[in-house]
KOLLUM-325781 format. One record per residue (C-alpha): residue number from 1; residue in three letters; chain; x, y, z. Coordinates in Angstrom, 3 decimals, decimal comma. Layout:
<segus>
{seq = NUM type = Ala mol = A X = X Y = Y Z = Z}
...
</segus>
This chain:
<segus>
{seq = 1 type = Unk mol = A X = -2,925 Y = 173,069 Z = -3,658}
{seq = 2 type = Unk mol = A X = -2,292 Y = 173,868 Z = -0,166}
{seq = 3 type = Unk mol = A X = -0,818 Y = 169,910 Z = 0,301}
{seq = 4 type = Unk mol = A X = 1,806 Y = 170,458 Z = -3,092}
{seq = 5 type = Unk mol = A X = 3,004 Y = 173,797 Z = -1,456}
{seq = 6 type = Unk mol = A X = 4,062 Y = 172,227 Z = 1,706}
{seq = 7 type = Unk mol = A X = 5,932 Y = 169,062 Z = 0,344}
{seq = 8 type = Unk mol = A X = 7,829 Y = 171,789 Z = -1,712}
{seq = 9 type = Unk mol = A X = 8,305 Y = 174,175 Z = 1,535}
{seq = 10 type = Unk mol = A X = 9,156 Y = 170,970 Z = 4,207}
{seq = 11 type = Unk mol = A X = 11,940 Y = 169,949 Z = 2,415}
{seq = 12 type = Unk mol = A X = 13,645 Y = 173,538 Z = 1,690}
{seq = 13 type = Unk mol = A X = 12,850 Y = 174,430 Z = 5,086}
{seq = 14 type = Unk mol = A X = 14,768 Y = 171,236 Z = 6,409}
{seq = 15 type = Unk mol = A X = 17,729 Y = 171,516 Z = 4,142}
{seq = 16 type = Unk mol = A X = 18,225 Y = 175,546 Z = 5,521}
{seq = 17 type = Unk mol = A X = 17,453 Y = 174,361 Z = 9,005}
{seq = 18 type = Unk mol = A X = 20,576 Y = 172,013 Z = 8,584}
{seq = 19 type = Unk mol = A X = 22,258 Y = 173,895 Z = 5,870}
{seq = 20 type = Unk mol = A X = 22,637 Y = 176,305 Z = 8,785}
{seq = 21 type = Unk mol = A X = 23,586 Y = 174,265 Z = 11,843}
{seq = 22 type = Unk mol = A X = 26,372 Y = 172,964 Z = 9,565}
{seq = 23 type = Unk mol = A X = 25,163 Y = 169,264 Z = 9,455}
{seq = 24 type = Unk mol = A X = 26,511 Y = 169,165 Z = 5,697}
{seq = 25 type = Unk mol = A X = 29,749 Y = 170,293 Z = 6,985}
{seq = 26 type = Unk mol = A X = 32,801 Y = 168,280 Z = 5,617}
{seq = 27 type = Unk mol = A X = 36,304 Y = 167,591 Z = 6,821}
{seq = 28 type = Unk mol = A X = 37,487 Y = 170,078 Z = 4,674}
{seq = 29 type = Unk mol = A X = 35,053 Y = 172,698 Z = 6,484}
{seq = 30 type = Unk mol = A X = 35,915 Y = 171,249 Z = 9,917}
{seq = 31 type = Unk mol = A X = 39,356 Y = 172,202 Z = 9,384}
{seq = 32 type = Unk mol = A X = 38,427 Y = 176,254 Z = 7,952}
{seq = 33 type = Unk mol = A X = 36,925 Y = 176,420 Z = 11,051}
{seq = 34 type = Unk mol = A X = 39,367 Y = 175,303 Z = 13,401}
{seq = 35 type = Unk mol = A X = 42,197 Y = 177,850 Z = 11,411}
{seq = 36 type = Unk mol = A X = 39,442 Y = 180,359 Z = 11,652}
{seq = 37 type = Unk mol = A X = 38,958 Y = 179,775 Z = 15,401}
{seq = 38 type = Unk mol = A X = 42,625 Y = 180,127 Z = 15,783}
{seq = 39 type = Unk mol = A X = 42,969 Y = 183,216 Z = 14,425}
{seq = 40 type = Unk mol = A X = 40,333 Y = 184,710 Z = 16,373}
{seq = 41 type = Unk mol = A X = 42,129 Y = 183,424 Z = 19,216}
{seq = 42 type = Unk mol = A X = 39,383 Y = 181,400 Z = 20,467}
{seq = 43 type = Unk mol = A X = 41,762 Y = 177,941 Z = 20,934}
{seq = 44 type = Unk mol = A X = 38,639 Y = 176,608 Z = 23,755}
{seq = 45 type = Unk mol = A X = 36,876 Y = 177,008 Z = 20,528}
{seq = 46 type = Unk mol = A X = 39,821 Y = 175,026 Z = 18,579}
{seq = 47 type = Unk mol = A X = 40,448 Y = 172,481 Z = 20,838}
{seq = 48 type = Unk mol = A X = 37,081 Y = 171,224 Z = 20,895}
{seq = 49 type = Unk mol = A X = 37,282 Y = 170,641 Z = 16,953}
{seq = 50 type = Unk mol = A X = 40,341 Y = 168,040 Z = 18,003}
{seq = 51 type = Unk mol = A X = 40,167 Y = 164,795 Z = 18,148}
{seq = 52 type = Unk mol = A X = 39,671 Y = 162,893 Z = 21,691}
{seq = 53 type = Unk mol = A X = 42,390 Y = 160,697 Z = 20,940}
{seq = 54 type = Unk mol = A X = 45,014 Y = 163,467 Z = 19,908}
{seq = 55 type = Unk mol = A X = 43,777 Y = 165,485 Z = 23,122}
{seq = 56 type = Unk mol = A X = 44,559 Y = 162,270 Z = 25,234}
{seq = 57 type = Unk mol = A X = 47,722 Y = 161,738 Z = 23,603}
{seq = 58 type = Unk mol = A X = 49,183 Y = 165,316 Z = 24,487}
{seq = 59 type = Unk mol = A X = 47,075 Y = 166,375 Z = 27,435}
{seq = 60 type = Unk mol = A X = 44,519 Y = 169,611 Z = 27,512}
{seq = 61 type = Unk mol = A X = 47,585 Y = 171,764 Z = 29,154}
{seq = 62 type = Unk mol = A X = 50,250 Y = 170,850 Z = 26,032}
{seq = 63 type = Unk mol = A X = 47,651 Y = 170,988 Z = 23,413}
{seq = 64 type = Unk mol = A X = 46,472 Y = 174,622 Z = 24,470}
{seq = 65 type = Unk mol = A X = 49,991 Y = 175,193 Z = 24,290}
{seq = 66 type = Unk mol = A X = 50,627 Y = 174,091 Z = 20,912}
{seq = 67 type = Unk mol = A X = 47,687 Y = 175,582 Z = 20,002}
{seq = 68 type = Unk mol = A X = 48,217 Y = 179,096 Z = 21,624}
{seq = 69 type = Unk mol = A X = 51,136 Y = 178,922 Z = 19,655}
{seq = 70 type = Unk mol = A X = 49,677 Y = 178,465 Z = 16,115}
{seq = 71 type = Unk mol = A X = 47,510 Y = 181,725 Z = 17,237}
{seq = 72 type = Unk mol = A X = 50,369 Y = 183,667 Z = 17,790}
{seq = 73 type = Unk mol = A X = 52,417 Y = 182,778 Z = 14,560}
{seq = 74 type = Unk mol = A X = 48,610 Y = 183,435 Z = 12,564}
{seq = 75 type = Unk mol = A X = 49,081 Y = 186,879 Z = 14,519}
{seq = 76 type = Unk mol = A X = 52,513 Y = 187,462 Z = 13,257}
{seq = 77 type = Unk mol = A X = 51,794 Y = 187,103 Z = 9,764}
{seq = 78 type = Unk mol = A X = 48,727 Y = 189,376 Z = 9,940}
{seq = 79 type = Unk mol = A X = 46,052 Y = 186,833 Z = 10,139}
{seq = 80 type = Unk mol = A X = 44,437 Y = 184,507 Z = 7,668}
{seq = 81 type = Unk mol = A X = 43,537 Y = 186,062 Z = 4,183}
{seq = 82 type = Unk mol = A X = 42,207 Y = 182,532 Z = 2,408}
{seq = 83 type = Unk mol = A X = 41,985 Y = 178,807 Z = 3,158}
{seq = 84 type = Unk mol = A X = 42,056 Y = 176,588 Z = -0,056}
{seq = 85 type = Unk mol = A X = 40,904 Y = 173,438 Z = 0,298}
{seq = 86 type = Unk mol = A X = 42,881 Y = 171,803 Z = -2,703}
{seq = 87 type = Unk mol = A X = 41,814 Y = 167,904 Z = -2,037}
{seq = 88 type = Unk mol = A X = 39,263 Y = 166,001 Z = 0,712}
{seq = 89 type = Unk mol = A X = 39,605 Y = 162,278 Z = 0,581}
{seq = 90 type = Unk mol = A X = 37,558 Y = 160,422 Z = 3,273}
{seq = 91 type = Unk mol = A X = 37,211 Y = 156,780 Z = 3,747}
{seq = 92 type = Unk mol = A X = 35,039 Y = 155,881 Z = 6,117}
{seq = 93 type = Unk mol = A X = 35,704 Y = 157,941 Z = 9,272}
{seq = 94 type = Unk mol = A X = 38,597 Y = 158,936 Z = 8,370}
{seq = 95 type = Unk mol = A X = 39,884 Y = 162,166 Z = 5,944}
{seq = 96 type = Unk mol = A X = 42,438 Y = 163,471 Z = 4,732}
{seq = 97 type = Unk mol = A X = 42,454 Y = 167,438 Z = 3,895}
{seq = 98 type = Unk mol = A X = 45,305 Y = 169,149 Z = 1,604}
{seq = 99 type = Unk mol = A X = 45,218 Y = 172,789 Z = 0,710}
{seq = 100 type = Unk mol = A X = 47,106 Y = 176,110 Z = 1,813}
{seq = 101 type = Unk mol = A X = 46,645 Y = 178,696 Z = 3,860}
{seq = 102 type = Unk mol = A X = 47,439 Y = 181,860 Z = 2,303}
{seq = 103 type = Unk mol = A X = 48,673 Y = 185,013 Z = 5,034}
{seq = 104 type = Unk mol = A X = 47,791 Y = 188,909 Z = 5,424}
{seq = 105 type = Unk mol = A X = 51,497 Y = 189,179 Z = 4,943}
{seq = 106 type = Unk mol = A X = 51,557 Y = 187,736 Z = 2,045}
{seq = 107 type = Unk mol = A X = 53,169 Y = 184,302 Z = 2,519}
{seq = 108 type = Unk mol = A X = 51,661 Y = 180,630 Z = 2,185}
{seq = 109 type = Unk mol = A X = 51,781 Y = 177,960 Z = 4,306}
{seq = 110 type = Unk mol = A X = 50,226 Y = 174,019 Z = 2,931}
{seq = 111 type = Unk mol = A X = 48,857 Y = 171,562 Z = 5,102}
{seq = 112 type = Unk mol = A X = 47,532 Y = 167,590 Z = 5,209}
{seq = 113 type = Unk mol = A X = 45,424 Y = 167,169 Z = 7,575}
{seq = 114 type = Unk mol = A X = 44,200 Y = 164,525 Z = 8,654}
{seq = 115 type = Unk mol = A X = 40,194 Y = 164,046 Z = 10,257}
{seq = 116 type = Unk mol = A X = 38,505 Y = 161,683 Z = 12,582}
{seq = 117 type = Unk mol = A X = 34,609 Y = 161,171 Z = 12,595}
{seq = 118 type = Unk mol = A X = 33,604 Y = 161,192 Z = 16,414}
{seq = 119 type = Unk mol = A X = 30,325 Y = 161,420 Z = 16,656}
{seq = 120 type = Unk mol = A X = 29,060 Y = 162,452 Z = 13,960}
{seq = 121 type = Unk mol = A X = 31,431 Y = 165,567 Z = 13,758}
{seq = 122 type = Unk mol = A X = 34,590 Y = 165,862 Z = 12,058}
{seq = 123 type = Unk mol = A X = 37,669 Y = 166,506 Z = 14,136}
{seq = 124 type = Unk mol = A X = 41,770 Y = 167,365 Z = 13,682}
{seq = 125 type = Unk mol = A X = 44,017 Y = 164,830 Z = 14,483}
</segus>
């Protein structure tokens, strides 16, 4: 009895561990999180959820920029009220994430965006 309990528990207990580190994570969670970041004004946060190449293709001091800047206009519109995730495609490494962003204010804003797997973790292009 005591053998059938744990090969029920192991496996629940594993899927919560990773459940909870976000292991099942998706592009189209990667990117909630990096808008959610933003508005929180945490863009060290944010820029670590972009992709090396993108970060070597601006530059850390023009990315924070750009990014500092997204913060600001989330500010302006009285922060995030929902993300909807309206499509994920991935092939391979690579994703593509549609959906819109919906403001405190009251106005909408869609996005594409697309992903790179690096590492094992999904990150804005």
């Amino acid at each position: 009895m005591k053998q059938s309990r744990f090969k029920i528990l192991l496996p629940l207990a594993a899927a919560l561990t990773f459940g909870a580190c976000g292991l099942f994570g998706g592009p189209g969670k990667a990117t909630k999180n990096f808008y959610y970041a933003l508005e929180a004004g945490r863009v060290d946060e944010a820029m670590e959820m972009v992709s090396n190449q993108t970060k070597s293709a601006l530059g850390q001091q023009k990315l924070r920029g750009v990014l500092s800047d997204v913060t600001r206009k989330i500010k302006q519109r009285g922060g995030i009220a929902s993300i909807e995730v309206a499509s994920e495609e991935i092939t391979g490494d690579i994703a593509d994430v549609a959906g819109t962003i919906k403001y405190k204010d009251g106005t909408t804003e869609s996005f594409n965006q697309k992903l790179l797997k690096e590492k094992g973790d999904w990150k804005l292009e």
